[in-house]
C-alpha positions as CSV (number, residue, x, y, z in Angstrom):
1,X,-9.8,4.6,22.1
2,X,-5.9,4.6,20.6
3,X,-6.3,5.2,16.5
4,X,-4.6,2.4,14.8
5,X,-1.6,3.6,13.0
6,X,-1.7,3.3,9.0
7,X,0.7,0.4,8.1
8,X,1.3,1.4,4.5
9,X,5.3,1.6,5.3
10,X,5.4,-0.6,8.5
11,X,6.6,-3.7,6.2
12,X,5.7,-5.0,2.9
13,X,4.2,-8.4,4.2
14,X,1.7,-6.0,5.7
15,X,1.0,-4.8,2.3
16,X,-3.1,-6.2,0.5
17,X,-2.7,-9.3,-1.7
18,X,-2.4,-8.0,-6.2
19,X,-5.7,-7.8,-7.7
20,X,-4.5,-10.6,-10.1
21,X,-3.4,-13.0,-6.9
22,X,-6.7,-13.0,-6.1
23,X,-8.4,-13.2,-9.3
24,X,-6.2,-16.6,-9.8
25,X,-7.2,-17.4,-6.5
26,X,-11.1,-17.8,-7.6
27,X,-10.0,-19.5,-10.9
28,X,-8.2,-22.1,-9.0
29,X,-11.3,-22.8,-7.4
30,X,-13.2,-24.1,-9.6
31,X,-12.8,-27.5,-9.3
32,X,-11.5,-31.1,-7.5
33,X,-7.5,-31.5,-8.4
34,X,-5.3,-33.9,-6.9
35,X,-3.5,-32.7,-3.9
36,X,0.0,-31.9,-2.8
37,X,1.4,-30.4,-5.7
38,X,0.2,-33.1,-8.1
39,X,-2.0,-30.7,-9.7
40,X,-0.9,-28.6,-13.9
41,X,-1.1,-25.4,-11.9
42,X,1.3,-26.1,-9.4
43,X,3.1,-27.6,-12.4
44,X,2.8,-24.7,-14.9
45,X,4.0,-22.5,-12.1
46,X,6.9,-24.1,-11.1
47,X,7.8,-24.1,-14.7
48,X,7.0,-20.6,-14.6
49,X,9.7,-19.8,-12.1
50,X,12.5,-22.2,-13.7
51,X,11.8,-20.0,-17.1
52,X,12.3,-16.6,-15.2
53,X,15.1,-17.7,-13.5
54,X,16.3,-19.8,-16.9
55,X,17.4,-22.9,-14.8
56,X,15.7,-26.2,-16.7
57,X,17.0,-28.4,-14.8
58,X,15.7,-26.7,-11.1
59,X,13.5,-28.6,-8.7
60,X,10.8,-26.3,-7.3
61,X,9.0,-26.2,-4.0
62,X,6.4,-23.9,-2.6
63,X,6.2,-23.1,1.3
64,X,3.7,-21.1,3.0
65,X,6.2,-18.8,4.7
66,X,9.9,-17.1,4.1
67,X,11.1,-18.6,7.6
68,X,9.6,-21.7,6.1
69,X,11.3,-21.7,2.7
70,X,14.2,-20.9,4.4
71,X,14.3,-23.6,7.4
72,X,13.6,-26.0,3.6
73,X,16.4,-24.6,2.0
74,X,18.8,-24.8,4.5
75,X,18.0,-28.1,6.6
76,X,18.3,-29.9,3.0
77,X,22.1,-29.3,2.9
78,X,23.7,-29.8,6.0
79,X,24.1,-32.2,9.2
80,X,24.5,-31.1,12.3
81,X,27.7,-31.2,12.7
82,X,28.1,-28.4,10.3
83,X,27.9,-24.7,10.0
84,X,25.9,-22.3,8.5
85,X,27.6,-18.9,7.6
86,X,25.8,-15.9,7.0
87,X,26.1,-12.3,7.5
88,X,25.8,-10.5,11.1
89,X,22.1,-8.9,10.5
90,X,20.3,-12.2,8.1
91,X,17.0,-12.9,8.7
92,X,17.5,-17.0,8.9
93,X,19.7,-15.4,12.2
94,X,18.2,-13.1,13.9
95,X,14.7,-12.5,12.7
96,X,13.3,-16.8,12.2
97,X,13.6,-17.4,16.1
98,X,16.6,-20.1,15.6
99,X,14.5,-22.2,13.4
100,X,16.9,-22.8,11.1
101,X,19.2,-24.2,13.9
102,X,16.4,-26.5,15.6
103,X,15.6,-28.0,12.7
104,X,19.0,-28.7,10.7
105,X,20.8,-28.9,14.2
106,X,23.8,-27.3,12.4
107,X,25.6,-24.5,13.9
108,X,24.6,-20.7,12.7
109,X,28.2,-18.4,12.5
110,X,27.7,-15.1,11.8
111,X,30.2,-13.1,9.6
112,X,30.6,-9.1,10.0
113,X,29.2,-7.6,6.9
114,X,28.8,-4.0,5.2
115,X,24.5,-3.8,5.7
116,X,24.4,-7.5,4.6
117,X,27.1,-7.7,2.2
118,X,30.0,-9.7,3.2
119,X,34.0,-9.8,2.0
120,X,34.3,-12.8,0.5
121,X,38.3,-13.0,2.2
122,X,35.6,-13.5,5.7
123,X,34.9,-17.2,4.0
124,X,38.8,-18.0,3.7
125,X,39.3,-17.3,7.8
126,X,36.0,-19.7,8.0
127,X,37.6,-22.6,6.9
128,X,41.1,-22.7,7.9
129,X,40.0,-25.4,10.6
130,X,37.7,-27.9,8.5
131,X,38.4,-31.3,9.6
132,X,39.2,-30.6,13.1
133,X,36.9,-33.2,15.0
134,X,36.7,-30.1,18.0
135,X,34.9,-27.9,15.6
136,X,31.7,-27.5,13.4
137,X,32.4,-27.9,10.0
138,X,31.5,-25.0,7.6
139,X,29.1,-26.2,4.6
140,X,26.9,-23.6,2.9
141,X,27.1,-19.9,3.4
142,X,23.8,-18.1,3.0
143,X,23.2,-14.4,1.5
144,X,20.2,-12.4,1.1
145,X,19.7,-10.0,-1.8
146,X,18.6,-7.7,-1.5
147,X,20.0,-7.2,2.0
148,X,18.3,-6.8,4.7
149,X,18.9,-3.1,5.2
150,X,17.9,-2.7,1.8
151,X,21.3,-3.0,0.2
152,X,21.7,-4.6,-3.3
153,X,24.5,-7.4,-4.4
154,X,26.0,-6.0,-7.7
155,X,26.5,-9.0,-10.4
156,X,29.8,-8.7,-10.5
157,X,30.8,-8.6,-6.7
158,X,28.1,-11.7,-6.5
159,X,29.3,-13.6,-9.0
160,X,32.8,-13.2,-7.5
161,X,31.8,-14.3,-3.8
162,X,29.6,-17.2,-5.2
163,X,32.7,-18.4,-6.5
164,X,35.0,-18.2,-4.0
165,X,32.8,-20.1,-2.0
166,X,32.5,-23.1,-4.6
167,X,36.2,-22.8,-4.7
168,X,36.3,-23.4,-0.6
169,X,33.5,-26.2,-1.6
170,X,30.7,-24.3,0.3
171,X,27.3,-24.5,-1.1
172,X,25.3,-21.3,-2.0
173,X,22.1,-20.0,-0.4
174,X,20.0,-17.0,-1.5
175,X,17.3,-15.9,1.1
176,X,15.5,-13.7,-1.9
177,X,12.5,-12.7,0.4
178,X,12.8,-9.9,-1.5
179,X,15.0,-10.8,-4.6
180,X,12.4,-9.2,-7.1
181,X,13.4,-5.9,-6.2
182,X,16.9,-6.3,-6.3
183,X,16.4,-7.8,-10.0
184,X,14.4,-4.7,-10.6
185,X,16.7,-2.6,-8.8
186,X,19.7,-3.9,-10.6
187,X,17.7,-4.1,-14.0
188,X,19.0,-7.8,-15.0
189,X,17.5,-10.8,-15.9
190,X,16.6,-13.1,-12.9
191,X,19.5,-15.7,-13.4
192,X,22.1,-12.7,-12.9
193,X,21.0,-11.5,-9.9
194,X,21.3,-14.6,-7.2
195,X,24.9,-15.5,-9.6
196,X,25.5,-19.3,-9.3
197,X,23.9,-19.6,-6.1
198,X,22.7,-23.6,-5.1
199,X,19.8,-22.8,-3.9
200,X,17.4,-19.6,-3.7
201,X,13.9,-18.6,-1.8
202,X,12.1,-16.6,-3.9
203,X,9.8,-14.6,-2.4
204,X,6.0,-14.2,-2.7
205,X,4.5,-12.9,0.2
206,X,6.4,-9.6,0.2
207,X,5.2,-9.1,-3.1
208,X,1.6,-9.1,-4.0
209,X,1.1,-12.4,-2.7
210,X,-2.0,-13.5,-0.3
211,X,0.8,-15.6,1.1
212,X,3.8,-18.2,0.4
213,X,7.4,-18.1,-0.6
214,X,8.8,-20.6,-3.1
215,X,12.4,-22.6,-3.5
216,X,14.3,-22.7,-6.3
217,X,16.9,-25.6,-5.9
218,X,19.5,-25.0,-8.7
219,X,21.1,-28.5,-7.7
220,X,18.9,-30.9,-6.6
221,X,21.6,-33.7,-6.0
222,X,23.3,-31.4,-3.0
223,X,19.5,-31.2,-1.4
224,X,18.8,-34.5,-1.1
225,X,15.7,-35.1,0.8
226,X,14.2,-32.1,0.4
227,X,10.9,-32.6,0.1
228,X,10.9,-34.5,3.4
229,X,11.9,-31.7,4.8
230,X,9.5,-29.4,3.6
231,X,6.8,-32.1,5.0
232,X,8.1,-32.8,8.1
233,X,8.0,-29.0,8.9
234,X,4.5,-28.3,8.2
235,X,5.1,-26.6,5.0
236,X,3.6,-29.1,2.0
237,X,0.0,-28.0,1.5
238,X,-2.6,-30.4,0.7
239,X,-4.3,-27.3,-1.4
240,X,-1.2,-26.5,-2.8
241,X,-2.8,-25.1,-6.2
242,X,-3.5,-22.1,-3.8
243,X,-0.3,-21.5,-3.1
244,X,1.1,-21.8,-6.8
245,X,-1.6,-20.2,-8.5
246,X,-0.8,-16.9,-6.8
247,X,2.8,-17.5,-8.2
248,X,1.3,-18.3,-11.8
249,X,0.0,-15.0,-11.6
250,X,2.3,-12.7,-10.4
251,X,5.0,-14.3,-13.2
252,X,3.0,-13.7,-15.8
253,X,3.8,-11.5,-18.1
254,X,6.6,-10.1,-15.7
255,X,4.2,-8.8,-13.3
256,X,6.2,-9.6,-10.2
257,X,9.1,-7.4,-11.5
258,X,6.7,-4.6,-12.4
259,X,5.4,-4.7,-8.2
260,X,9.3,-5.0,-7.5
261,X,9.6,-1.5,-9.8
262,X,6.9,0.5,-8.4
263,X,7.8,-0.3,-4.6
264,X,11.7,0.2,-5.3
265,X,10.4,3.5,-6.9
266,X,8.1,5.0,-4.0
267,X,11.1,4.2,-1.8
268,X,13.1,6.4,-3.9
269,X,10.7,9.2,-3.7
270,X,10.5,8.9,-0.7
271,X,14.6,8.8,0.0
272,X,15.2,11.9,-2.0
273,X,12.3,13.9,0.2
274,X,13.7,12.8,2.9
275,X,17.2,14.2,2.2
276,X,15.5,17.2,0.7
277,X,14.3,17.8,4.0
278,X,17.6,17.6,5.7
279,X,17.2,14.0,7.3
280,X,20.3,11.8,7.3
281,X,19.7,8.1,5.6
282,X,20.9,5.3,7.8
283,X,21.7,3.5,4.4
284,X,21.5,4.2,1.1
285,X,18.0,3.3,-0.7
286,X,18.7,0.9,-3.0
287,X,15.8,-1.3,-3.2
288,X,12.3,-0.9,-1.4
289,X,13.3,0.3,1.7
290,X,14.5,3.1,3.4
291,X,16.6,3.8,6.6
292,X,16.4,7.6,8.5
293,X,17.7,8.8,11.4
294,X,14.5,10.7,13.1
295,X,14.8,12.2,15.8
296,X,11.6,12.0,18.6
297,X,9.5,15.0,17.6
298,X,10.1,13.8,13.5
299,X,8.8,10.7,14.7
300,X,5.7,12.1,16.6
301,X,4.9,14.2,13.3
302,X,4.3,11.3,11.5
303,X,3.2,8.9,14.7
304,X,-0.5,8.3,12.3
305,X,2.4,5.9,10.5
306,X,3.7,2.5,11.9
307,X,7.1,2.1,11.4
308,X,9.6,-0.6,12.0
309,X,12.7,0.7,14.4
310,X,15.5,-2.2,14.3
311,X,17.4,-0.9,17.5
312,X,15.3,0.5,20.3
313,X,18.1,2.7,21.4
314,X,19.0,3.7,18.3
315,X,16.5,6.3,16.2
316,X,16.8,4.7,13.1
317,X,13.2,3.9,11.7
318,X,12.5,1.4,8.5
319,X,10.3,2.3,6.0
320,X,9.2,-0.4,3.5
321,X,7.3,0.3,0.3
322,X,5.0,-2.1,-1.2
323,X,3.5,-3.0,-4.7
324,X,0.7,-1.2,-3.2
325,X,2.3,2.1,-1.6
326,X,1.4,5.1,-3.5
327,X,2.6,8.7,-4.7
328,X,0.1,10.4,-1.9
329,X,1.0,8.3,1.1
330,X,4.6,9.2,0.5
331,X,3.9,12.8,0.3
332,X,1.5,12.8,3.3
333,X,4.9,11.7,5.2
334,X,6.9,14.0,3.6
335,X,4.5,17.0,4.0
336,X,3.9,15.4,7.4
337,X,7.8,16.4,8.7
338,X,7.9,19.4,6.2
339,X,5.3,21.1,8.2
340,X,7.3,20.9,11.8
């Protein structure tokens, strides 16, 4: 019988629920509340999320899933005679089986980026033909920070893109799957690190959550019919306290920051061994995920470890740390290749 492989760095999502996710899990259990998000928890964590990201004003939704929050987020804002930009490795394009597509029926363009992180001059070519009956018609450009080869959006060259976009009348998405790291990464509050974005999914599930992803929509008047949306794609739970409790927890007290921390800093570790060792980093570890070049008998040292290879015929091999990776399992690897 084949020994499973240990999936503490094959991806965060494979990652255990927080201690305190499932502790809020029980008290939310307690009793009958009325369903579909009519319910103070769902309420006190939605509030919870427009504190953290200091945007009063934001409308809140929660989804079961990151493609789902996603799909949400972008089907809300366009028609489908409109295009979608985003960079040439985002998740909403190759990793969400064209769901965003389907559902919007708007066209997905991708623009050539640096690991994620697009020129802003790329949204100037993207527009020179707006109005032109022959072609789709470019609306909303989404991002993802942080990246999703691991690469961080400074505030400053955020900020700057954000607004060159509103200046070319383009609305602003932030796929933040894993935007707590990049916040922790980056060491700013919340609001600074998706800059003036529209829109942003925050994510949950790759963060000590049992599961769901929530979206913050900055301007509810450009999102319109959201919440239809969300329903007509499966994603409104009808035990939606379940959902938001878990994000009641984990933004308490600045807990989902202090997950983002430790994962970003096990990935660290982990980077420098690596370069210790003499292995050449795909990209540089920014966040909670690291990119190596290993070579096959690198990779058969440490073959008790599932890892995440983004080109077959490319060795390149993902790790992702978690809120629950720890100091030992990063040394196992690294004493793991050491000792070839």
């Amino acid at each position: 019988m084949t020994t499973p492989r240990l999936a503490a760095f094959a991806s965060d999502n494979a990652a255990p629920a927080h201690p305190a996710v499932l502790d809020a899990l029980i008290r939310a259990n307690d009793r009958a509340v009325a369903a579909y998000g009519n319910d103070p928890i769902t309420e006190r964590a939605a509030q919870r999320l427009r504190d953290a990201f200091a945007c009063p004003d934001a409308e809140v939704l929660f989804a079961f899933t990151g493609t789902g929050a996603n799909i949400i987020a972008l089907s809300a804002a366009v028609r489908p005679w409109h295009e979608i930009l985003c960079s040439d490795i985002a998740h909403v394009l190759l990793d969400e089986t064209g769901g965003p597509v389907r559902i919007s029926g708007a066209q997905l363009t991708r623009l050539p980026s640096d690991d994620g992180i697009i020129d802003a001059a790329e949204l100037d070519r993207r527009v020179v033909r707006r109005g032109d009956v022959h072609h789709s018609q470019p609306s909303l450009v989404s991002l993802t920070q942080s990246t999703e080869n691991g690469r961080i959006w400074p505030v400053a060259a955020l900020r700057e893109f954000v607004d060159r976009a509103h200046a070319l009348d383009l609305l602003v998405h932030i796929d933040g799957s894993r935007v707590a790291n990049a916040i922790a990464a980056l060491g700013v509050e919340p609001y600074e690190a998706i800059g003036d974005a529209d829109i942003v999914t925050v994510g949950g599930t790759k963060n000590g959550l049992l599961l769901g992803d929530a979206i913050l929509v900055r301007r509810p008047e450009r999102f319109d019919g959201i919440r239809f949306v969300q329903k007509q794609i499966g994603q409104l739970a009808s035990k939606q306290r379940y959902v938001s409790a878990q994000f009641e927890a984990v933004l308490t007290d600045g807990l989902w920051l202090q997950t983002a921390a430790h994962a970003n800093a096990m990935a660290a570790e982990l980077s420098s061994g690596l370069r210790t060792l003499g292995f050449r980093l795909a990209v540089p570890t920014e966040a909670n995920e690291v990119f190596v070049y290993l070579e096959s008998a690198a990779r058969e040292r440490i073959s008790r470890y599932a890892l995440h290879q983004p080109d077959p015929l490319t060795p390149i091999y993902r790790f992702v740390c978690s809120w629950a990776t720890t100091a030992d399992e990063v040394s196992d690897v690294l004493e793991l290749l050491r000792s070839g």
